[in-house]
C-alpha positions, 0 to 999 in steps of 0.5 A: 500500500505505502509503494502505491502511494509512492508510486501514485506521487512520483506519478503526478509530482515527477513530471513537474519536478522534472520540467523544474530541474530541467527548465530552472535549476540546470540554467541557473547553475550552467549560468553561475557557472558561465560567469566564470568563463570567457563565453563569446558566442558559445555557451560551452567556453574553455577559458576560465577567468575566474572573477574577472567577469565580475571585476568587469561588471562592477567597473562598468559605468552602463551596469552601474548606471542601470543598478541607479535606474532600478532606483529610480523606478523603485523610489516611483513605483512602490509607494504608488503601488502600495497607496493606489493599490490599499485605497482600492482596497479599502474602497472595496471592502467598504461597498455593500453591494456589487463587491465582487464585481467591481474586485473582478474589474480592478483586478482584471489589468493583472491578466493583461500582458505587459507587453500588450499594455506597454503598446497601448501605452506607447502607440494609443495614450502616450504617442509623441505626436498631437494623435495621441490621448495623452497629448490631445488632452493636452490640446483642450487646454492649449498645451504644446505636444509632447514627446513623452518617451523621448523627451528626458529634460524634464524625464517624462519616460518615467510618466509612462512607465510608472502609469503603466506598470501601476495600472498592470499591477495594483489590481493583484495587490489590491487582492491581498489587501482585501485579503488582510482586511477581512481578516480584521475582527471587527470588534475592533472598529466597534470599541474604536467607536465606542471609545469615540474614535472618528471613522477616518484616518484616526481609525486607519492609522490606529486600527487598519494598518497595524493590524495589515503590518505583515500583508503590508510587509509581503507587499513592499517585498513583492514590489521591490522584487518586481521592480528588480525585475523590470524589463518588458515593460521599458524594453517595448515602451522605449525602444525602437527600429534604432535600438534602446536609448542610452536613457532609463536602462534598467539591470535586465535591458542592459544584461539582454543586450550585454548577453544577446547583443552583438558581442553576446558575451554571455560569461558578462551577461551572467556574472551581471545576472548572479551579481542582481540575483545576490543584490535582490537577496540581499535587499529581500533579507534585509527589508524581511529584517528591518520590517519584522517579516516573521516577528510575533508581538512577544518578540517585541 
C-alpha cells in the first residue's frame, strides 16, 4: 500500500519536478557557472577567468548606471503601488453591494500582458505626436505636444512607465489587501467607536494598518522584487527600429543586450545576472529584517 502511494506521487509530482530541474535549476547553475568563463558566442567556453567577469561588471559605468535606474523606478513605483493599490482596497471592502464585481474589474489589468499594455501605452495614450490621448488632452487646454518617451529634460519616460506598470499591477495587490482586511475582527472598529474614535484616518492609522503590518510587509517585498525585475515593460515602451536609448536602462535591458547583443558575451551577461540575483537577496533579507517579516508581538 505505502509503494502505491509512492508510486501514485512520483506519478503526478515527477513530471513537474522534472520540467523544474530541467527548465530552472540546470540554467541557473550552467549560468553561475558561465560567469566564470570567457563565453563569446558559445555557451560551452574553455577559458576560465575566474572573477574577472565580475571585476568587469562592477567597473562598468552602463551596469552601474542601470543598478541607479532600478532606483529610480523603485523610489516611483512602490509607494504608488502600495497607496493606489490599499485605497482600492479599502474602497472595496467598504461597498455593500456589487463587491465582487467591481474586485473582478480592478483586478482584471493583472491578466493583461505587459507587453500588450506597454503598446497601448506607447502607440494609443502616450504617442509623441498631437494623435495621441495623452497629448490631445493636452490640446483642450492649449498645451504644446509632447514627446513623452523621448523627451528626458524634464524625464517624462518615467510618466509612462510608472502609469503603466501601476495600472498592470495594483489590481493583484489590491487582492491581498482585501485579503488582510477581512481578516480584521471587527470588534475592533466597534470599541474604536465606542471609545469615540472618528471613522477616518484616526481609525486607519490606529486600527487598519497595524493590524495589515505583515500583508503590508509581503507587499513592499513583492514590489521591490518586481521592480528588480523590470524589463518588458521599458524594453517595448522605449525602444525602437534604432535600438534602446542610452536613457532609463534598467539591470535586465542592459544584461539582454550585454548577453544577446552583438558581442553576446554571455560569461558578462551572467556574472551581471548572479551579481542582481545576490543584490535582490540581499535587499529581500534585509527589508524581511528591518520590517519584522516573521516577528510575533512577544518578540517585541
Amino acid at each position: 500500500m505505502r509503494g502505491r502511494r509512492t508510486l501514485w506521487f512520483w506519478a503526478f509530482v515527477g513530471p513537474f519536478a522534472l520540467g523544474l530541474a530541467l527548465f530552472t535549476y540546470v540554467p541557473l547553475l550552467w549560468s553561475v557557472g558561465l560567469s566564470f568563463f570567457d563565453a563569446h558566442n558559445t555557451v560551452t567556453p574553455t577559458h576560465f577567468v575566474g572573477l574577472d567577469n565580475y571585476t568587469a561588471m562592477l567597473r562598468d559605468d552602463a551596469f552601474v548606471d542601470s543598478l541607479k535606474t532600478f532606483l529610480v523606478f523603485t523610489a516611483f513605483i512602490v509607494p504608488a503601488t502600495y497607496v493606489f493599490s490599499l485605497s482600492l482596497a479599502l474602497m472595496v471592502n467598504r461597498l455593500e453591494h456589487a463587491r465582487a464585481f467591481f474586485r473582478s474589474v480592478f483586478f482584471l489589468p493583472a491578466a493583461c500582458s505587459y507587453v500588450v499594455a506597454a503598446l497601448v501605452w506607447k502607440m494609443s495614450i502616450f504617442n509623441g505626436v498631437r494623435f495621441g490621448l495623452a497629448n490631445t488632452v493636452l490640446g483642450w487646454f492649449g498645451g504644446d505636444p509632447v514627446a513623452w518617451l523621448s523627451t528626458t529634460d524634464p524625464p517624462w519616460y518615467w510618466l509612462v512607465i510608472v502609469t503603466v506598470r501601476l495600472w498592470l499591477q495594483a489590481g493583484f495587490y489590491m487582492i491581498l489587501f482585501l485579503a488582510g482586511l477581512q481578516r480584521i475582527d471587527p470588534v475592533l472598529y466597534e470599541a474604536a467607536a465606542v471609545d469615540g474614535a472618528r471613522p477616518g484616518w484616526t481609525v486607519l492609522r490606529h486600527i487598519t494598518l497595524p493590524q495589515l503590518r505583515a500583508t503590508s510587509v509581503a507587499v513592499v517585498l513583492l514590489l521591490v522584487i518586481n521592480a528588480f525585475q523590470a524589463f518588458d515593460e521599458f524594453y517595448n515602451l522605449l525602444s525602437d527600429a534604432r535600438g534602446y536609448p542610452p536613457y532609463a536602462r534598467p539591470p535586465l535591458v542592459y544584461l539582454y543586450y550585454t548577453a544577446l547583443g552583438q558581442g553576446q558575451n554571455l560569461g558578462l551577461g551572467s556574472a551581471g545576472a548572479v551579481i542582481l540575483a545576490l543584490i535582490i537577496a540581499v535587499v529581500t533579507v534585509g527589508q524581511a529584517r528591518w520590517l519584522g517579516l516573521g516577528r510575533t508581538d512577544a518578540d517585541g
